[in-house]
mmJSON file of the N, C-alpha and C atoms, coordinates in Angstrom:
{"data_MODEL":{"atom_site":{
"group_PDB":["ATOM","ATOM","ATOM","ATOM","ATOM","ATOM","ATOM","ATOM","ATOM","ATOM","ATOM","ATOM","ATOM","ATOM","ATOM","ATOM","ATOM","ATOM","ATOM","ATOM","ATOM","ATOM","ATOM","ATOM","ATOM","ATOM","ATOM","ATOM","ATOM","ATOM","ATOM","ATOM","ATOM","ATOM","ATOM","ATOM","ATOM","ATOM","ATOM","ATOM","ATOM","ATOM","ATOM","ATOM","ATOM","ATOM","ATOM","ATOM","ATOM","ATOM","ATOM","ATOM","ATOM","ATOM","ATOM","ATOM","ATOM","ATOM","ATOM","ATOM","ATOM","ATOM","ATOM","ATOM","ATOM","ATOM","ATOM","ATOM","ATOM","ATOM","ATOM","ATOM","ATOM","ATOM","ATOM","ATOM","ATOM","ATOM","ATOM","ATOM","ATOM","ATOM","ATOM","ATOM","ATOM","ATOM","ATOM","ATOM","ATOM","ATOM","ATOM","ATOM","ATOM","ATOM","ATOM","ATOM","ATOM","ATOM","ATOM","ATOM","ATOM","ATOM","ATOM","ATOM","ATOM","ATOM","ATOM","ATOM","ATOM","ATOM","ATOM","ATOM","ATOM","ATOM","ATOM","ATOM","ATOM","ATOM","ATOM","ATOM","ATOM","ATOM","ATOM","ATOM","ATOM","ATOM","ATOM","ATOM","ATOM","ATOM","ATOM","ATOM","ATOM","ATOM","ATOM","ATOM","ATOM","ATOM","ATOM","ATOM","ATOM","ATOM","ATOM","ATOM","ATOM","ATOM","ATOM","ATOM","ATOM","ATOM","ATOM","ATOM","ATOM","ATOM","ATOM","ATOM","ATOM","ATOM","ATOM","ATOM","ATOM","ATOM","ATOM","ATOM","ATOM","ATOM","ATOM","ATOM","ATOM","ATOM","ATOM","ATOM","ATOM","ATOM","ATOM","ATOM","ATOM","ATOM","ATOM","ATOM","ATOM","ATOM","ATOM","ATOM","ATOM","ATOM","ATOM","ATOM","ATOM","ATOM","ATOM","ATOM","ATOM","ATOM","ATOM","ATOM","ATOM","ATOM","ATOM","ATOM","ATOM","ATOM","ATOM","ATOM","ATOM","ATOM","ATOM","ATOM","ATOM","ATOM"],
"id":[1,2,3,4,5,6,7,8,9,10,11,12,13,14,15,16,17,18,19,20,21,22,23,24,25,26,27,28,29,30,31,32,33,34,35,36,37,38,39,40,41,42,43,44,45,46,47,48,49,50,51,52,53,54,55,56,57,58,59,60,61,62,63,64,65,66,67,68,69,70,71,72,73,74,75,76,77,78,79,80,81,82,83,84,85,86,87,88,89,90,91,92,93,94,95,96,97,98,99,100,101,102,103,104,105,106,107,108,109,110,111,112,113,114,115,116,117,118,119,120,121,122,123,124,125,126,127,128,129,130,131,132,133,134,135,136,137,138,139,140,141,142,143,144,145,146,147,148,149,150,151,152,153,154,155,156,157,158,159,160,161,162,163,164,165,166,167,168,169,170,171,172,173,174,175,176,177,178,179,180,181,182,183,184,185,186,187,188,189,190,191,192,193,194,195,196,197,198,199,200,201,202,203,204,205,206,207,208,209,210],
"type_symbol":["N","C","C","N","C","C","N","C","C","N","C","C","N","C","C","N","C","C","N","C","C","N","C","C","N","C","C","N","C","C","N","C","C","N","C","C","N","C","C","N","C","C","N","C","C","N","C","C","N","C","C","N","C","C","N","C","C","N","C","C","N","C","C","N","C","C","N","C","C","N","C","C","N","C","C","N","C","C","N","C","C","N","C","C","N","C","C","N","C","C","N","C","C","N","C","C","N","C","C","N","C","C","N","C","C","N","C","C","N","C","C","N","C","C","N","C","C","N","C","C","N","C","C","N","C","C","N","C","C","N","C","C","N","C","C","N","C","C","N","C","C","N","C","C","N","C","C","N","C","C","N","C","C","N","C","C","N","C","C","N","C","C","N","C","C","N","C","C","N","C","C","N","C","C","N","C","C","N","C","C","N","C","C","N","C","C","N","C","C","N","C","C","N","C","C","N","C","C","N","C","C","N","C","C","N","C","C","N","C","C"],
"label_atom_id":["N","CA","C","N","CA","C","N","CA","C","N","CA","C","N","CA","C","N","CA","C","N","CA","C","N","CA","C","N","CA","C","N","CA","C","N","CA","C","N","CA","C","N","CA","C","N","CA","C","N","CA","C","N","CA","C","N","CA","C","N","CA","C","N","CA","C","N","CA","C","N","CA","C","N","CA","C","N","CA","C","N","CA","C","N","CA","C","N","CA","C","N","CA","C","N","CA","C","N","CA","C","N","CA","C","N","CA","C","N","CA","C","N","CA","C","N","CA","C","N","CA","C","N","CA","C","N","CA","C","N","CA","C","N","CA","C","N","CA","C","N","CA","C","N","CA","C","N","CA","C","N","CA","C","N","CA","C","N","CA","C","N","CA","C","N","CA","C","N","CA","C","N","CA","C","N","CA","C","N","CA","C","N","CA","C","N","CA","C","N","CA","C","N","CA","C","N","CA","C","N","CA","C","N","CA","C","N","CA","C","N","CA","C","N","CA","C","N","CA","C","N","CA","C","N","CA","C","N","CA","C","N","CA","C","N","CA","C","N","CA","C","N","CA","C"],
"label_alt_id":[null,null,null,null,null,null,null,null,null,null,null,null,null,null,null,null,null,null,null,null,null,null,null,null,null,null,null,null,null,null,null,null,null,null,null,null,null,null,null,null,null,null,null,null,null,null,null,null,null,null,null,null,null,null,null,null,null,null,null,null,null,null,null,null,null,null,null,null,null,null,null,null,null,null,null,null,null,null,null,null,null,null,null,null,null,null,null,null,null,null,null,null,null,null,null,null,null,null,null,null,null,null,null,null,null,null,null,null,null,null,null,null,null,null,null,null,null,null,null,null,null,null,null,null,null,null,null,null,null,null,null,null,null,null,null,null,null,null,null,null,null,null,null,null,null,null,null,null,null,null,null,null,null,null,null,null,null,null,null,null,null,null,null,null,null,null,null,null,null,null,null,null,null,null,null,null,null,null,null,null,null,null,null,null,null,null,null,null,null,null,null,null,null,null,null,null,null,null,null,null,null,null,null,null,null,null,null,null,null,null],
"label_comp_id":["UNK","UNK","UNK","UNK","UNK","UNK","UNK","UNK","UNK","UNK","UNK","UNK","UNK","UNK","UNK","UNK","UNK","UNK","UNK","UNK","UNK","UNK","UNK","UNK","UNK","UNK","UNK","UNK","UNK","UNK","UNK","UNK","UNK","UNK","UNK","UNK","UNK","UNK","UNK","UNK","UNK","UNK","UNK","UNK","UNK","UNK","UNK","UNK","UNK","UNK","UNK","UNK","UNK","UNK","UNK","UNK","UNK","UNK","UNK","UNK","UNK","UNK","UNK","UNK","UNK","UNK","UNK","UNK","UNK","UNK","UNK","UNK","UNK","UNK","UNK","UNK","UNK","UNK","UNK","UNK","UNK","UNK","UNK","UNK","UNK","UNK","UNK","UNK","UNK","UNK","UNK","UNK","UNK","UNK","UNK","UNK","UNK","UNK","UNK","UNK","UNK","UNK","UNK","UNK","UNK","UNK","UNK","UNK","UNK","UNK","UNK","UNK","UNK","UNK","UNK","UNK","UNK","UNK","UNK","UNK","UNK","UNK","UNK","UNK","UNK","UNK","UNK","UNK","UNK","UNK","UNK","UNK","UNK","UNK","UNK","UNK","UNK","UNK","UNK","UNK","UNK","UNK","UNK","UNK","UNK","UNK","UNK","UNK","UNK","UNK","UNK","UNK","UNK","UNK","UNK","UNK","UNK","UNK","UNK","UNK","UNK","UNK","UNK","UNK","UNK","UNK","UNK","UNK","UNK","UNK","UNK","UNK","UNK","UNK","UNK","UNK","UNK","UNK","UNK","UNK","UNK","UNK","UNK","UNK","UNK","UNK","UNK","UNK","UNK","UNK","UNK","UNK","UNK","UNK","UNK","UNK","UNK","UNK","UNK","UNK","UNK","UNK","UNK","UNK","UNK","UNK","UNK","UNK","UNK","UNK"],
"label_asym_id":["A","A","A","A","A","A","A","A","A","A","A","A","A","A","A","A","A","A","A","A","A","A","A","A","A","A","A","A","A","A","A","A","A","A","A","A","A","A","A","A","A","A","A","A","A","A","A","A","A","A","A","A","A","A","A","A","A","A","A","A","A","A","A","A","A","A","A","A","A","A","A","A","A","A","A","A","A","A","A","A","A","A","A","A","A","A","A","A","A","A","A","A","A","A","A","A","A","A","A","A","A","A","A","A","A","A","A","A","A","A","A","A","A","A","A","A","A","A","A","A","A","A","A","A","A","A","A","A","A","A","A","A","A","A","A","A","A","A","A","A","A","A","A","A","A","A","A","A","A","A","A","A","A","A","A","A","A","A","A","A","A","A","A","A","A","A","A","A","A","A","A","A","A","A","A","A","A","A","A","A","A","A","A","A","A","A","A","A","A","A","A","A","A","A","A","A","A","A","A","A","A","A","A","A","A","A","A","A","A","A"],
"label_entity_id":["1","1","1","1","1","1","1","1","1","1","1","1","1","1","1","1","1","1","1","1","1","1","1","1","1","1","1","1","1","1","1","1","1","1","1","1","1","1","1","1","1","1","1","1","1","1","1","1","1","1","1","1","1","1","1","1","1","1","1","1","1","1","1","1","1","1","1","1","1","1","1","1","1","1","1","1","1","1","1","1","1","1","1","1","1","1","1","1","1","1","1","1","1","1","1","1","1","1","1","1","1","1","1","1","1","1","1","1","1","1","1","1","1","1","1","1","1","1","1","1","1","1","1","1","1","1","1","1","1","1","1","1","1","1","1","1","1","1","1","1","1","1","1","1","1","1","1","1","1","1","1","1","1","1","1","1","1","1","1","1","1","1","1","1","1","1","1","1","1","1","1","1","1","1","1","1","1","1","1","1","1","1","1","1","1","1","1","1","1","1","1","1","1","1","1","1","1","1","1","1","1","1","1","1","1","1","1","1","1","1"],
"label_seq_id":[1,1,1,2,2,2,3,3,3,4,4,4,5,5,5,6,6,6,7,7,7,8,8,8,9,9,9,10,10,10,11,11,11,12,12,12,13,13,13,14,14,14,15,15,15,16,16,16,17,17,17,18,18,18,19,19,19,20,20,20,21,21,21,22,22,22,23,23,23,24,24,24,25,25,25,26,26,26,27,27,27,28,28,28,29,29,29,30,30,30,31,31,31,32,32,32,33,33,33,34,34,34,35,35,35,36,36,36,37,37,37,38,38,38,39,39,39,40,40,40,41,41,41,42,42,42,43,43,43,44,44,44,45,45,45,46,46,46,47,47,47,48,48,48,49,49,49,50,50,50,51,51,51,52,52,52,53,53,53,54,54,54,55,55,55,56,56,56,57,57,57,58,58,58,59,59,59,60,60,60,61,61,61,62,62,62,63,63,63,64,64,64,65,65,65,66,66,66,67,67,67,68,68,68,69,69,69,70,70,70],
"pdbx_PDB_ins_code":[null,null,null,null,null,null,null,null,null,null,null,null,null,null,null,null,null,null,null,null,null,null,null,null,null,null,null,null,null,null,null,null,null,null,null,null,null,null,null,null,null,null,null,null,null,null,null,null,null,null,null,null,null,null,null,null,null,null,null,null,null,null,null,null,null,null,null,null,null,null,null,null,null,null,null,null,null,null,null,null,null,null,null,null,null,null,null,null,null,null,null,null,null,null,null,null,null,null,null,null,null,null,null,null,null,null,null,null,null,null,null,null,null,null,null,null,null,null,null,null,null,null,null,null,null,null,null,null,null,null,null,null,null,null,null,null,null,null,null,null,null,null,null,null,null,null,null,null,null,null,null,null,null,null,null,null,null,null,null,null,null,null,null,null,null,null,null,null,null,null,null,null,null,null,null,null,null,null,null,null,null,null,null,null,null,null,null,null,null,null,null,null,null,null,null,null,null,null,null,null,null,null,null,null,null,null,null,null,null,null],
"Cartn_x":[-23.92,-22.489,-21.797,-20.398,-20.003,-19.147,-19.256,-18.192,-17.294,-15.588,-14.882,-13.645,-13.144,-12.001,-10.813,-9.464,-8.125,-7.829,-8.096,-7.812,-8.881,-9.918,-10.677,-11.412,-11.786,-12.843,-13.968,-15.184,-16.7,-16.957,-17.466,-17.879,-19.366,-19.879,-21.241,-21.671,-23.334,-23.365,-24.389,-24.461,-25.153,-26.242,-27.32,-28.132,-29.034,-29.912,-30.975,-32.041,-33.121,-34.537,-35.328,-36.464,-37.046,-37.968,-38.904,-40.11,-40.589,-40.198,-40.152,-41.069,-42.462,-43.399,-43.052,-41.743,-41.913,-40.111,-39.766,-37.683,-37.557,-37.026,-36.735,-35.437,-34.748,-33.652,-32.162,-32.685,-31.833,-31.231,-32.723,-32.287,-31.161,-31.88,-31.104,-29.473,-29.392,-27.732,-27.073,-27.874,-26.918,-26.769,-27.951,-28.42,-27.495,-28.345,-28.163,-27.254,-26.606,-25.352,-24.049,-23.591,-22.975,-22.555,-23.677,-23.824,-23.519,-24.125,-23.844,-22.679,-21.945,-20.666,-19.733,-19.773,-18.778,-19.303,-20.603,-20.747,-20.107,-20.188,-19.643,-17.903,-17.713,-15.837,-15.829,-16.633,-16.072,-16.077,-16.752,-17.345,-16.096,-15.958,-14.744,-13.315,-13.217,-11.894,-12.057,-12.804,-13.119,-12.682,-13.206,-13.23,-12.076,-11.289,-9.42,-9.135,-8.991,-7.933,-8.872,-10.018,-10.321,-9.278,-9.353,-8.64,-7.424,-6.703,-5.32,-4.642,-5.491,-4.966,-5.13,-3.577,-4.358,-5.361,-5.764,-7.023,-6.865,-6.718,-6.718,-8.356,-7.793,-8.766,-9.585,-10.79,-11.458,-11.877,-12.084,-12.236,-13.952,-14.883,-16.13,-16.523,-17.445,-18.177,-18.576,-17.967,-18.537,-17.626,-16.927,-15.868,-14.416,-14.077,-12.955,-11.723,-10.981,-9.684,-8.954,-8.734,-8.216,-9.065,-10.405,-11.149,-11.466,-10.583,-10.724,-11.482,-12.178,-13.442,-13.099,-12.992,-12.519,-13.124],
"Cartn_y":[-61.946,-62.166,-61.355,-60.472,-60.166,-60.995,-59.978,-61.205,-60.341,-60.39,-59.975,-60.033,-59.198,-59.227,-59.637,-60.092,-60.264,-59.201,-58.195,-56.788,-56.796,-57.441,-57.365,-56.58,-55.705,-54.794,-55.904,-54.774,-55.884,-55.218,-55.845,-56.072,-56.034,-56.836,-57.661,-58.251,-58.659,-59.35,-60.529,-61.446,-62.681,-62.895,-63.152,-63.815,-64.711,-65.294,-65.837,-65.418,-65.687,-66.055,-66.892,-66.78,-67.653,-67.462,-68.404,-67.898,-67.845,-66.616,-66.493,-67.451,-68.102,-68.546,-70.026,-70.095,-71.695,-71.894,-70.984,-71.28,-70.921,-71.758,-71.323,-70.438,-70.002,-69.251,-70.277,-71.181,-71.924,-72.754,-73.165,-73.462,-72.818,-71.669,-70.362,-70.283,-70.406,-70.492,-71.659,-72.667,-74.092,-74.659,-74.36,-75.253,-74.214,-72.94,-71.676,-71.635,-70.605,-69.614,-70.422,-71.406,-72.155,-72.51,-72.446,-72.769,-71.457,-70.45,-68.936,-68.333,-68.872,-68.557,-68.938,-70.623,-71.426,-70.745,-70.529,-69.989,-68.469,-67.756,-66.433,-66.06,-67.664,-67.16,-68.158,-69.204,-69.381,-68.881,-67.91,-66.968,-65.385,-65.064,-64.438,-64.602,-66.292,-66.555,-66.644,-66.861,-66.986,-65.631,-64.692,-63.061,-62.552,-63.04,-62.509,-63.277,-64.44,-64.914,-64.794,-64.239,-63.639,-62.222,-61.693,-60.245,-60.399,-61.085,-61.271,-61.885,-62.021,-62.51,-61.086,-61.102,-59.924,-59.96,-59.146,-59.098,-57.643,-58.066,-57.048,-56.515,-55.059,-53.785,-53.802,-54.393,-54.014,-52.677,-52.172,-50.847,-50.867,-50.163,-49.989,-49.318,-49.978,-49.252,-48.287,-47.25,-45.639,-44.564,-45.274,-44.365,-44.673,-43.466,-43.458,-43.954,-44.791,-45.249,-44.08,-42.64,-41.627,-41.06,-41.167,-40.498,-41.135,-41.512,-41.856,-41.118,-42.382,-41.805,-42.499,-40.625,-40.825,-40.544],
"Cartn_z":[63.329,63.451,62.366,62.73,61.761,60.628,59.439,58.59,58.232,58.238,58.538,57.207,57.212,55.973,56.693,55.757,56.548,57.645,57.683,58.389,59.73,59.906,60.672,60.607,59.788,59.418,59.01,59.308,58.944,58.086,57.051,55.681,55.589,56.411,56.053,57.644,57.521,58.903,58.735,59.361,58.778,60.235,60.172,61.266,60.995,61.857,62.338,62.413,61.899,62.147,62.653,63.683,63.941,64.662,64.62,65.246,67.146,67.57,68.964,69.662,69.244,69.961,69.797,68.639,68.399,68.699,69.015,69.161,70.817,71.735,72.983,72.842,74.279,74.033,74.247,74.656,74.736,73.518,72.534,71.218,70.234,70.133,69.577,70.169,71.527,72.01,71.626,72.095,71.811,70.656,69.529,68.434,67.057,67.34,65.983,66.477,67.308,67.567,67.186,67.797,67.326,65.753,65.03,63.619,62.799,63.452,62.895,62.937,64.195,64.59,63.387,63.287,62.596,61.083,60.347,58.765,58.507,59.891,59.905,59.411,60.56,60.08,59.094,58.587,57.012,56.25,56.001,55.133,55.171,56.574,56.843,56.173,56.658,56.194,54.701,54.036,52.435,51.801,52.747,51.88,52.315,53.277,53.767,52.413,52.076,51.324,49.7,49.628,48.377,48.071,49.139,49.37,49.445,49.444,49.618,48.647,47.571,46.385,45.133,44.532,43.685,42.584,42.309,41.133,40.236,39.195,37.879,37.983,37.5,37.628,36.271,36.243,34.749,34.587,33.543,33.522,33.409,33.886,33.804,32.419,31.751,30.149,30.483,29.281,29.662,30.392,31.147,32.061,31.421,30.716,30.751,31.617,31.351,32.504,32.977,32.567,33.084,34.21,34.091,35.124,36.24,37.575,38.661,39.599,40.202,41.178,42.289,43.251,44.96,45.977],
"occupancy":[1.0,1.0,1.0,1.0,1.0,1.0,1.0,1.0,1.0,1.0,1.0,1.0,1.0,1.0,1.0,1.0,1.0,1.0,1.0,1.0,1.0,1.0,1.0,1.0,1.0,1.0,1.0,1.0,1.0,1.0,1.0,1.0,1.0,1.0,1.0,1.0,1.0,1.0,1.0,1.0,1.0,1.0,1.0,1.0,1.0,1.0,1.0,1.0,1.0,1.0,1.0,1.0,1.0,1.0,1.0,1.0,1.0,1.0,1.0,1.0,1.0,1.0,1.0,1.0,1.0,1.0,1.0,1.0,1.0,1.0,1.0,1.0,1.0,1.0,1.0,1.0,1.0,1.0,1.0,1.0,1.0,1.0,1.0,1.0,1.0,1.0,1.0,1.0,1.0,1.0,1.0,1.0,1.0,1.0,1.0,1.0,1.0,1.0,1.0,1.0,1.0,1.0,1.0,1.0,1.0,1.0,1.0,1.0,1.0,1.0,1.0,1.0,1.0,1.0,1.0,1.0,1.0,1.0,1.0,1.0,1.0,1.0,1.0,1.0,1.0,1.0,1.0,1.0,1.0,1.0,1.0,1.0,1.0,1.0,1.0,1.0,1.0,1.0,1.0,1.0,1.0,1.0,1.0,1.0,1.0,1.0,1.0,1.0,1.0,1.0,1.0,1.0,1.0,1.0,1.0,1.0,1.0,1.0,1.0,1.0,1.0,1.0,1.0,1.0,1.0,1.0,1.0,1.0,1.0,1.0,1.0,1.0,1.0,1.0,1.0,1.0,1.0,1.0,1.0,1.0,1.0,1.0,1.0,1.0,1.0,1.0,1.0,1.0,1.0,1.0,1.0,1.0,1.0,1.0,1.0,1.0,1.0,1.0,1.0,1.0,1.0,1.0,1.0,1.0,1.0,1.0,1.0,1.0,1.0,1.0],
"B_iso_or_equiv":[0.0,0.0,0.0,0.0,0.0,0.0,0.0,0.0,0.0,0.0,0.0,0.0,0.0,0.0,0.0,0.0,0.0,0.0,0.0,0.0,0.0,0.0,0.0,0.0,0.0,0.0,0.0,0.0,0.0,0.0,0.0,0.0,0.0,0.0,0.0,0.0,0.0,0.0,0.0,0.0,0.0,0.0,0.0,0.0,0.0,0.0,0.0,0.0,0.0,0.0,0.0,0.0,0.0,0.0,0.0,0.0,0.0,0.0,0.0,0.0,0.0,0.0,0.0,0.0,0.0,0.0,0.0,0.0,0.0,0.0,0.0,0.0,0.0,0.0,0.0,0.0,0.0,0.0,0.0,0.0,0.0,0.0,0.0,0.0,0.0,0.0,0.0,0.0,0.0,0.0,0.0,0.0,0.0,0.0,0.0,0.0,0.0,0.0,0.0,0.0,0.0,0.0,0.0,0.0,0.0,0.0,0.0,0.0,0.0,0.0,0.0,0.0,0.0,0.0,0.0,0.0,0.0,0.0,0.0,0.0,0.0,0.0,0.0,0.0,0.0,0.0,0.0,0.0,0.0,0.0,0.0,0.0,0.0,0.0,0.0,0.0,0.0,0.0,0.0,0.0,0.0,0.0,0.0,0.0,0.0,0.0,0.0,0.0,0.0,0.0,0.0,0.0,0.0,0.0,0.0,0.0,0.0,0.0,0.0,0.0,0.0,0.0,0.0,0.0,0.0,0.0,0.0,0.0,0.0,0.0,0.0,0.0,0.0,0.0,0.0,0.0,0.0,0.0,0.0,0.0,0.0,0.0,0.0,0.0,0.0,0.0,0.0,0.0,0.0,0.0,0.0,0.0,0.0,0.0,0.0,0.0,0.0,0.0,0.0,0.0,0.0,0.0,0.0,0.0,0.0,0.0,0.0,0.0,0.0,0.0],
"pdbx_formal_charge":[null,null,null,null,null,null,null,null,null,null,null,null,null,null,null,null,null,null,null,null,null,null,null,null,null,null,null,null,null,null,null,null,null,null,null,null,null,null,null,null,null,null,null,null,null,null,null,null,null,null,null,null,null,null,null,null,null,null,null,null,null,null,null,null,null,null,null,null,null,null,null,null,null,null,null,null,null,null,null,null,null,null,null,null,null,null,null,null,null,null,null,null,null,null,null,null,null,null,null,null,null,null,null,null,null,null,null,null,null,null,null,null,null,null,null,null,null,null,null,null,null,null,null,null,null,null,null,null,null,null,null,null,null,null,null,null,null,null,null,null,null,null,null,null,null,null,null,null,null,null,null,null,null,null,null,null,null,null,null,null,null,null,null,null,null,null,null,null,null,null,null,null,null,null,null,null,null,null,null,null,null,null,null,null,null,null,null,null,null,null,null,null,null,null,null,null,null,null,null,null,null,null,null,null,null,null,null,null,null,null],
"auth_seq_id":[1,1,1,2,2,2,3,3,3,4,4,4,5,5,5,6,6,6,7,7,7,8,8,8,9,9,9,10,10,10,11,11,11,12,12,12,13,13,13,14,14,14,15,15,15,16,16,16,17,17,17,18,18,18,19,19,19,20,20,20,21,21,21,22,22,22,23,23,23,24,24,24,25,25,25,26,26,26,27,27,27,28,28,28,29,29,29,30,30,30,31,31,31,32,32,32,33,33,33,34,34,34,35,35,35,36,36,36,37,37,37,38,38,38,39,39,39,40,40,40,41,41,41,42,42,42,43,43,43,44,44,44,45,45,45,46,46,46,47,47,47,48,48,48,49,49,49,50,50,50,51,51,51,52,52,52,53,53,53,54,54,54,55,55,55,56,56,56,57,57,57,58,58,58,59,59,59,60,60,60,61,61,61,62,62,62,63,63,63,64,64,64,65,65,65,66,66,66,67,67,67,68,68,68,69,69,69,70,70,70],
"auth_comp_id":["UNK","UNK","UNK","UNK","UNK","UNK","UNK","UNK","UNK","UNK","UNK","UNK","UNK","UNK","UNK","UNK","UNK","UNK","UNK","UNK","UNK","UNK","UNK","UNK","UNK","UNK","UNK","UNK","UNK","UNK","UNK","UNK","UNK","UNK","UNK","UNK","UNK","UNK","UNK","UNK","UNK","UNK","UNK","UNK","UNK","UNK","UNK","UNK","UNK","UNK","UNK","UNK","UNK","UNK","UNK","UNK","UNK","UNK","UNK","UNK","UNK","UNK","UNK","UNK","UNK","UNK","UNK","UNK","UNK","UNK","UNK","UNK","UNK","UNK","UNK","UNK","UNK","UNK","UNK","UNK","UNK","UNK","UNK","UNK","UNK","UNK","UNK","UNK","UNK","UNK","UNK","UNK","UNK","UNK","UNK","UNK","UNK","UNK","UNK","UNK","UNK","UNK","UNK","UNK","UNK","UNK","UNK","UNK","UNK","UNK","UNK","UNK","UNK","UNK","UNK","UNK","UNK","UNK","UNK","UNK","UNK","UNK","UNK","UNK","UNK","UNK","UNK","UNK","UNK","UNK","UNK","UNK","UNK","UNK","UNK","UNK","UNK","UNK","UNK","UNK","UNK","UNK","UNK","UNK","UNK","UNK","UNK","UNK","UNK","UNK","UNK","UNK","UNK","UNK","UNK","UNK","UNK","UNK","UNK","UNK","UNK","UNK","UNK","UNK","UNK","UNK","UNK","UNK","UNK","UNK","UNK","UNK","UNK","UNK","UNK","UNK","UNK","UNK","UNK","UNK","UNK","UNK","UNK","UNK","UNK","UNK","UNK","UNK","UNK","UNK","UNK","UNK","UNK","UNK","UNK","UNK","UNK","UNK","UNK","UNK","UNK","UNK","UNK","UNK","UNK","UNK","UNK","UNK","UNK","UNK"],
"auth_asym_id":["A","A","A","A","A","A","A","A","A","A","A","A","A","A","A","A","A","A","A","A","A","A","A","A","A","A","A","A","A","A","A","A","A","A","A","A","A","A","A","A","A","A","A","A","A","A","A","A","A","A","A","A","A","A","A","A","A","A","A","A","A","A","A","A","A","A","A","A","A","A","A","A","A","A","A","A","A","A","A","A","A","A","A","A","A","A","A","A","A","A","A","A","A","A","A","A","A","A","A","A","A","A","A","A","A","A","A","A","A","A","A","A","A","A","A","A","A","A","A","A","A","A","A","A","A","A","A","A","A","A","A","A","A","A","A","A","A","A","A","A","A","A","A","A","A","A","A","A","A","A","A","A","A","A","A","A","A","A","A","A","A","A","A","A","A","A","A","A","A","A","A","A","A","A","A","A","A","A","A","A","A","A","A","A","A","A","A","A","A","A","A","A","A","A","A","A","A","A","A","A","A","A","A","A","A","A","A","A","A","A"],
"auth_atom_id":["N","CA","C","N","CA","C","N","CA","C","N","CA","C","N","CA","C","N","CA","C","N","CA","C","N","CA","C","N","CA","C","N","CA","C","N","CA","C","N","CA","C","N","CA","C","N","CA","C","N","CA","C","N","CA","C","N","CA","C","N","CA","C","N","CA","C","N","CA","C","N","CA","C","N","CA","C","N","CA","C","N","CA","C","N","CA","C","N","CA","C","N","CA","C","N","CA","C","N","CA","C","N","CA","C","N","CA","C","N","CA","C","N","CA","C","N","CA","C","N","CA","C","N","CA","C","N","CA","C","N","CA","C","N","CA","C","N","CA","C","N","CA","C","N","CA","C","N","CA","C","N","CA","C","N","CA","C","N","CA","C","N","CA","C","N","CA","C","N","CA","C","N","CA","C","N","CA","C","N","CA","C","N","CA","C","N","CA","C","N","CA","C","N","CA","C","N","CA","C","N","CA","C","N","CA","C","N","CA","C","N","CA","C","N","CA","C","N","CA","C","N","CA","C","N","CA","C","N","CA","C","N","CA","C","N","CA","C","N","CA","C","N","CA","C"],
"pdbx_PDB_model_num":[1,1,1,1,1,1,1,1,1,1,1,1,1,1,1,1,1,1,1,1,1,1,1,1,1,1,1,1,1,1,1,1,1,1,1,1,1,1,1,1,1,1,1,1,1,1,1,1,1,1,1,1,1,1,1,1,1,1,1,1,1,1,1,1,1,1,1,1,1,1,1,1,1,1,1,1,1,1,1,1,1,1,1,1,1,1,1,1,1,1,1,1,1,1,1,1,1,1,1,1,1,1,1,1,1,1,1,1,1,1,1,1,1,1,1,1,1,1,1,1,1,1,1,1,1,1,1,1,1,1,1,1,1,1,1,1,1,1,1,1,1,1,1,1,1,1,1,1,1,1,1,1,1,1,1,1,1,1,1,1,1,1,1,1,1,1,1,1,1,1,1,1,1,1,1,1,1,1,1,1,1,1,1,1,1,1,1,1,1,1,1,1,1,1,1,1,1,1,1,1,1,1,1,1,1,1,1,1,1,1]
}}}
């Protein structure tokens, strides 16, 4: 599932594991997906309103604050 910023761009992606001989496909739809779905957009909505708050720029040790990297 993707995980998503305020903008809808993907960031990151989150899944499931499990053991094919011991998980039906039906488990995986009704049981996981569901669960992956709902941790995906909490995790989403967490990183929009991380991002949407401002945050002061620390400067990195060693790099001068004049020398911007593009």
């Amino acid at each position: 599932m993707p995980v998503r910023d305020g903008d809808g761009e993907v960031w990151a992606a989150m899944n499931v594991t499990v053991h094919a001989a011991e998980t039906s496909v039906a488990t995986l739809v009704n049981e996981h997906l569901p669960r992956l779905m709902r941790a995906a957009g909490e995790v989403s909505a967490d990183w929009a309103l991380w991002r949407s708050r401002p945050h002061a720029e620390v400067p990195r040790a060693g790099v001068p604050p004049w020398s911007a990297v593009i």
